[in-house]
C-alpha positions as CSV (number, residue, x, y, z in Angstrom):
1,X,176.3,-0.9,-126.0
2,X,177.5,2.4,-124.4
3,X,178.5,2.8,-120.9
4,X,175.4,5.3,-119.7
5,X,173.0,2.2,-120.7
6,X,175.5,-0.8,-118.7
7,X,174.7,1.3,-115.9
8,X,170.9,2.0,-116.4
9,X,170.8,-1.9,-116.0
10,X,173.0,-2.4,-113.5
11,X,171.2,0.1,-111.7
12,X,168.3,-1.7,-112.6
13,X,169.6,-5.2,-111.2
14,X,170.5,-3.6,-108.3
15,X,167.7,-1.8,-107.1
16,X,165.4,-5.5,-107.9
17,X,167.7,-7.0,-105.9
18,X,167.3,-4.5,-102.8
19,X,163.3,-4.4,-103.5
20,X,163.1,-8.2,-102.9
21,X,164.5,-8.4,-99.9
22,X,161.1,-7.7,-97.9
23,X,159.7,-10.4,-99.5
24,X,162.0,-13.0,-97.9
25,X,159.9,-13.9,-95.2
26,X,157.7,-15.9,-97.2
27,X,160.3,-18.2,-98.6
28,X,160.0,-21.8,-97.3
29,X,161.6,-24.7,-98.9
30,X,160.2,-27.5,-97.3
31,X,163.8,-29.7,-98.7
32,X,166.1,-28.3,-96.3
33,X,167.3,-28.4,-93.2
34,X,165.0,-26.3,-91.0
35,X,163.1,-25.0,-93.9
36,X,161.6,-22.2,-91.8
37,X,164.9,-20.7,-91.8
38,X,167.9,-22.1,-93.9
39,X,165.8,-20.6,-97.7
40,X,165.5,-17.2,-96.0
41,X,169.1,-16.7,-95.1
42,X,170.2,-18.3,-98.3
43,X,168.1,-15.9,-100.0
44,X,169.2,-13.1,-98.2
45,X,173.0,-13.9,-98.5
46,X,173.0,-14.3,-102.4
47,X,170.5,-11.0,-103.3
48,X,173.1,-9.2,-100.6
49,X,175.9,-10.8,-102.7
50,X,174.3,-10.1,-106.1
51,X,173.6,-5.9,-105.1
52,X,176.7,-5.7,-103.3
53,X,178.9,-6.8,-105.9
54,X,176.8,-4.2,-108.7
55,X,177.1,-1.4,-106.2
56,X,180.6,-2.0,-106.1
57,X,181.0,-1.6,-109.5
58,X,178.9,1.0,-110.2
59,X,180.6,3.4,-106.9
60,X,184.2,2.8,-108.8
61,X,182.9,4.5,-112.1
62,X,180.3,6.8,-110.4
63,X,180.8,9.1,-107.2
64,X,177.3,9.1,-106.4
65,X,177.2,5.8,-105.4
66,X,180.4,5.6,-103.2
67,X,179.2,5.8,-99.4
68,X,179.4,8.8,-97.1
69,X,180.9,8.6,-93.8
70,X,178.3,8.8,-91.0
71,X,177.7,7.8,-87.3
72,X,175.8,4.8,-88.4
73,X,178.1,3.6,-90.6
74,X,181.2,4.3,-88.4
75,X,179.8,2.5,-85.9
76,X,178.0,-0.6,-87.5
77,X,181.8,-1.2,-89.2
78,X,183.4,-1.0,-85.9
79,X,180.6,-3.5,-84.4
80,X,181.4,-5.5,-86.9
81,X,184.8,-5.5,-86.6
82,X,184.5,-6.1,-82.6
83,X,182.2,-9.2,-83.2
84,X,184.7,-10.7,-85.8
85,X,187.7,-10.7,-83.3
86,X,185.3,-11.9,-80.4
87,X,184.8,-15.1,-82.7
88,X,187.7,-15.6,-84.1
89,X,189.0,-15.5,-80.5
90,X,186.4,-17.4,-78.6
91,X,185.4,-20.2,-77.5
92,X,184.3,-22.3,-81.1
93,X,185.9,-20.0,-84.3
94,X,183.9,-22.3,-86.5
95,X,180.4,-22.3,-84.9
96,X,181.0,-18.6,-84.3
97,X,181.9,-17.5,-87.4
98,X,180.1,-20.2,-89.7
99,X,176.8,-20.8,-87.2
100,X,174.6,-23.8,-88.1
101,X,171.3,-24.5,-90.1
102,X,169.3,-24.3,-87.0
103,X,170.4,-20.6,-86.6
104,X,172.1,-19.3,-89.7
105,X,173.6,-16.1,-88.4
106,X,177.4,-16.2,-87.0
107,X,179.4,-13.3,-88.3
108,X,178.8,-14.2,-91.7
109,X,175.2,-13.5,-91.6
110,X,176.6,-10.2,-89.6
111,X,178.9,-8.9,-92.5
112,X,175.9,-9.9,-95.0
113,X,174.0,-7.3,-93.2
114,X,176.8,-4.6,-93.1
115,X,177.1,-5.1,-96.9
116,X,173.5,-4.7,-96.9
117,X,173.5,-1.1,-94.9
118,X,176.4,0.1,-97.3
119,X,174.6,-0.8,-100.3
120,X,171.3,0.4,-99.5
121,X,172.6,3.6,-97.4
122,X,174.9,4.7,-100.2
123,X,172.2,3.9,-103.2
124,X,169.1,5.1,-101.8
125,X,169.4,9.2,-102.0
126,X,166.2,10.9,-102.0
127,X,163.2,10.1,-99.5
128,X,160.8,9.0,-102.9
129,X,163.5,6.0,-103.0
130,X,163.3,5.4,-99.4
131,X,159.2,5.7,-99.1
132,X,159.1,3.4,-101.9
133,X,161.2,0.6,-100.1
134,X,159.5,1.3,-97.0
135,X,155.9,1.0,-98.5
136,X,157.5,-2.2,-99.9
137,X,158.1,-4.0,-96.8
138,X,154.9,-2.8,-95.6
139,X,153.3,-4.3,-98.7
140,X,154.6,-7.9,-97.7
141,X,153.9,-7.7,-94.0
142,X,150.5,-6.9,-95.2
143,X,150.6,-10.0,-97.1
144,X,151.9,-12.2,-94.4
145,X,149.1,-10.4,-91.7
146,X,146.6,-11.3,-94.0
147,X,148.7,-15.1,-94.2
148,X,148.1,-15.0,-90.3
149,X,144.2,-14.5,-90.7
150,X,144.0,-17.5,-93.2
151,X,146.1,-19.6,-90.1
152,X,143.3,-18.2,-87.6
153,X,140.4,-19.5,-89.6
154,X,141.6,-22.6,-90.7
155,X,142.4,-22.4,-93.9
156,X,146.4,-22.3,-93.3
157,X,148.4,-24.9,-90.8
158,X,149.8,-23.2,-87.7
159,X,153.2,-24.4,-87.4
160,X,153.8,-23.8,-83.5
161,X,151.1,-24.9,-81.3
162,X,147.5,-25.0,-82.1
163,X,146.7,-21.5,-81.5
164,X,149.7,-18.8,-81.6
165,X,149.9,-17.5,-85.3
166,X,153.3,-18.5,-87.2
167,X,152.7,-17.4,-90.9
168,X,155.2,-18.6,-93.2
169,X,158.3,-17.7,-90.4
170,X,157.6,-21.0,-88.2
171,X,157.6,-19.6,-85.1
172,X,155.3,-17.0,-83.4
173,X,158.2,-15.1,-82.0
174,X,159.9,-14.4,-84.8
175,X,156.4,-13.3,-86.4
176,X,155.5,-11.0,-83.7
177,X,158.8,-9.7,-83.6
178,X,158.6,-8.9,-87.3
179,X,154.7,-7.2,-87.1
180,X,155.9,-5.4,-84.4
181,X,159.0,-3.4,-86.6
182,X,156.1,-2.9,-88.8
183,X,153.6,-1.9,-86.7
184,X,155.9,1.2,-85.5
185,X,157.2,1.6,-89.1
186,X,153.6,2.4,-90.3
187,X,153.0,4.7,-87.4
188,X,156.1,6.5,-88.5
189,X,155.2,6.8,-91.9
190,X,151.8,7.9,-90.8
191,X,152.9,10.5,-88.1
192,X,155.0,12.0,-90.8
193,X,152.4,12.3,-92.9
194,X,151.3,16.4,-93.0
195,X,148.1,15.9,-95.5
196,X,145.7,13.0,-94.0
197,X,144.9,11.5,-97.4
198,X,143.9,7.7,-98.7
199,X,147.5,6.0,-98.3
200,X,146.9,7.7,-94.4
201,X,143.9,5.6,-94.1
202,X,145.9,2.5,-95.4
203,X,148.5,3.2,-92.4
204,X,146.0,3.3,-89.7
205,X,144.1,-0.1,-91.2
206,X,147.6,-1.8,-91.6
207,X,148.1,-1.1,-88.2
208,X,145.0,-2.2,-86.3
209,X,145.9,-5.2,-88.5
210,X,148.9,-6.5,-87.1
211,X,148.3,-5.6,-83.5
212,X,145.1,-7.7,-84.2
213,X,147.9,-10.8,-86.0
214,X,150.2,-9.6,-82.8
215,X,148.1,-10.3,-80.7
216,X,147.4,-13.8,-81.8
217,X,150.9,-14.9,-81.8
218,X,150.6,-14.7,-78.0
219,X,154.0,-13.4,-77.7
220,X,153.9,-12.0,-74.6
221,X,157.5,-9.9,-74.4
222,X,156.4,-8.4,-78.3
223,X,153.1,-7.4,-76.6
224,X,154.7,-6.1,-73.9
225,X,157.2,-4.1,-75.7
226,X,154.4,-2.7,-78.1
227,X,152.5,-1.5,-75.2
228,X,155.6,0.1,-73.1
229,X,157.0,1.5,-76.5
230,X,153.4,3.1,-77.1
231,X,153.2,4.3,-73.9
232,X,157.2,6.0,-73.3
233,X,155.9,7.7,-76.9
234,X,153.1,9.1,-75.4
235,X,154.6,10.0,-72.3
236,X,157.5,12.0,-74.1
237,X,155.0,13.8,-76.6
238,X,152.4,14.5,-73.6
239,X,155.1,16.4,-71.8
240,X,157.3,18.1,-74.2
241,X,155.2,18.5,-77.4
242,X,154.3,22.3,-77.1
243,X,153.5,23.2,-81.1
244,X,150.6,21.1,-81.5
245,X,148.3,21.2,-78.3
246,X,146.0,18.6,-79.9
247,X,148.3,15.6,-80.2
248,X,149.6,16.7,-76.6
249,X,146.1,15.6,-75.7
250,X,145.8,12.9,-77.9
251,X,148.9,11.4,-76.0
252,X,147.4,12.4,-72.3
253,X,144.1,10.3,-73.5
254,X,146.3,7.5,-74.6
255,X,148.0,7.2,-71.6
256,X,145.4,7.0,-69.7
257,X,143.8,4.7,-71.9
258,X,146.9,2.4,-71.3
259,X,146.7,2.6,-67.2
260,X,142.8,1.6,-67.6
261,X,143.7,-1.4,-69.7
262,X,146.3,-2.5,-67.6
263,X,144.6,-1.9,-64.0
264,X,141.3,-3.2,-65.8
265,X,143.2,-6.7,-67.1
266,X,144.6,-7.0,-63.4
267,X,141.5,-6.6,-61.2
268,X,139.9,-9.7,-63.9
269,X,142.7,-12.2,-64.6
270,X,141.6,-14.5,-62.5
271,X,138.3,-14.6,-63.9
272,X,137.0,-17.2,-66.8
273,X,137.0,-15.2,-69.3
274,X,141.2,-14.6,-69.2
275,X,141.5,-18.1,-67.8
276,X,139.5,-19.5,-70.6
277,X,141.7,-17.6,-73.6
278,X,145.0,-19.1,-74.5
279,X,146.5,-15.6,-75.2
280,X,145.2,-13.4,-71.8
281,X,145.8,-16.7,-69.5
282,X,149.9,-16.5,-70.7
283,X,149.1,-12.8,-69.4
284,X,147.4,-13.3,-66.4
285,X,150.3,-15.8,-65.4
286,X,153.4,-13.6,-65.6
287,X,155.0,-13.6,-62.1
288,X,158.3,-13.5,-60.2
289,X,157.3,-17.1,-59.8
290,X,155.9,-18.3,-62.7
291,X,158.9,-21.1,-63.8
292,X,159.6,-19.2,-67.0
293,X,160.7,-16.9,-65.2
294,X,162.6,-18.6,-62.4
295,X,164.7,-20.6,-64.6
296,X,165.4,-17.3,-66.6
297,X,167.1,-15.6,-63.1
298,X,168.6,-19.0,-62.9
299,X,170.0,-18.9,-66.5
300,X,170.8,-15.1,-65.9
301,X,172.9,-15.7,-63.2
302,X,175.2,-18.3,-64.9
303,X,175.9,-16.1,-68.2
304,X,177.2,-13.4,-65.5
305,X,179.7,-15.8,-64.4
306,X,180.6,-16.3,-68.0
307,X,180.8,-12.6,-68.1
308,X,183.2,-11.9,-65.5
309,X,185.8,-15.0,-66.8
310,X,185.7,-13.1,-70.3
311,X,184.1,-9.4,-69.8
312,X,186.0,-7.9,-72.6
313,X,185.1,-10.0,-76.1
314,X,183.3,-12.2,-74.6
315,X,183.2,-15.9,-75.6
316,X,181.8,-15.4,-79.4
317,X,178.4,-15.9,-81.0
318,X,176.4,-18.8,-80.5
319,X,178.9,-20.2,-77.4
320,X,176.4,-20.0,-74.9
321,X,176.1,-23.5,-73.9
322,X,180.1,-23.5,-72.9
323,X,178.7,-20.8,-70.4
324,X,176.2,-23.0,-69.5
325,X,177.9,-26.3,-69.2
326,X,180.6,-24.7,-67.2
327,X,178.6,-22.6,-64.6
328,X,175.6,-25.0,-64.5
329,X,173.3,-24.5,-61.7
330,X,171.4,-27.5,-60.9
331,X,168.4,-25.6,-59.5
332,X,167.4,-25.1,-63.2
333,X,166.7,-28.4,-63.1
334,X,163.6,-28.2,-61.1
335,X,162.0,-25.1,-63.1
């Protein structure tokens, strides 16, 4: 076997490996420790592992796949190199470094992901490649959307709660965190879009989609953060988009739109009708005083006296509750 064709399938290997990837969120294996999330990050680690180790041998016989230096890349190594000495110096090396099956990230997890952005940044050269991967992971959040509407009629168990969508992640924040990355991901891919076409269609369905899922994880800061993010879009397009007059007007309308919905929601949250919903009532209760968010200031306060004992590396990943055990304020108590 020549050379040329050891690299075809090493190529090969390595671009199956990267193309799984997306499809991670739907592992679950029910035998482990927190099954939600222990598969996924073993998963992760060993396709990073497998494509990593490929790339590596394919950029020392082939230029093309050795990676450039960029401001991304300069700057994720040196974050990554910051992190490591804050846990090799902080509070618990181990637990900082190693994590736990509850959380599965430390810095090992963190340099899984830099290997990732190396071996995908210095593989993937033309935009074809990059649409492709991109429709990919829109291909599997459709999946798990359409996972989420089987959980709202029945048919699937919702894991948190009896009402706030899950899907196979186990937890309705880290869903709605997810659909929302791919909520502005398709709205990328369909703003850059110069013909309006079929696949421009699929965009704008995906979308309504997984606001519609989004919305019924009753995740209230993803909500939030889809609506402000919508509406600083907007704002910036409405007033310095001068080439195409039309979406300057599209944005005005939608900004608008946006001060309706919100003054609208506010002069009726105290009616039946938000009361009675278990997604507008967590809404209609956000206030200074609501004890979520008392106990946050509370909590807030006591990581800023950890941060002035250690305001340079701080006291590594996953040390919180030294913070919190040493600066404890016993008004959290009553929250």
């Amino acid at each position: 076997m020549n050379l040329a064709k050891i690299d075809n399938i090493l190529k090969y290997i390595l671009f199956t490996a990267i193309f799984l990837i997306p499809f991670i969120p739907f592992v679950v294996y029910g035998n482990l420790f927190f099954p939600f999330i222990t598969g996924k990050a073993f998963v992760f680690r060993i396709l990073v592992e497998l494509a990593f180790a490929i790339w590596l041998i394919l950029a020392i016989r082939n230029s093309e796949y050795r990676p450039r230096v960029s401001l991304v890349l300069t700057l994720s190594t040196i974050f990554v190199a910051i992190i490591g000495l804050a846990d090799f110096f902080g509070e618990n090396p181990i637990k900082s470094i190693w994590s736990n099956f509850e959380r599965m990230e430390g810095w090992v997890t963190l340099i899984h992901l830099w290997a990732y952005l190396v071996v995908v940044g210095s593989s993937f050269k033309t935009k074809k490649i990059w649409g492709n991967f991109l429709n990919t992971s829109l291909l599997a959040s459709a999946i798990l959307s359409f996972y989420g509407i089987f959980q709202l009629l029945g048919f699937f168990e919702v894991h948190q709660g009896a009402s706030r969508l899950d899907a196979t992640l186990g937890n309705s924040a880290y869903f709605a965190v997810y659909l929302l990355v791919h909520i502005f991901l398709a709205l990328f891919l369909l703003a850059k879009r110069k013909v309006w076409n079929s696949l421009s269609y699929v965009y704008g369905a995906l979308i309504l989609l997984e606001t519609f899922i989004l919305y019924h994880t009753a995740t209230r800061g993803a909500i939030l953060g889809l609506i402000i993010g919508l509406g600083v879009t907007a704002l910036i397009v409405a007033l310095f988009e001068k080439n195409q007059p039309k979406l300057k007007k599209i944005a005005i309308g939608f900004l608008v739109g946006i001060v309706l919905l919100v003054g609208g929601f506010v002069s009726i949250k105290n009616t039946g009708f938000v009361q009675n919903s278990p997604v507008l009532k967590r809404f209609a209760d956000i206030s200074l005083q609501e004890a979520t968010t008392k106990s946050r200031f509370v909590i807030w306060d006591m990581a800023f006296e950890g941060f002035k004992e250690k305001p340079i590396l701080g006291w590594g990943q996953e040390n919180f509750n030294y913070v919190f055990n040493k600066y404890y304020n016993p008004e959290i108590y009553a929250q």
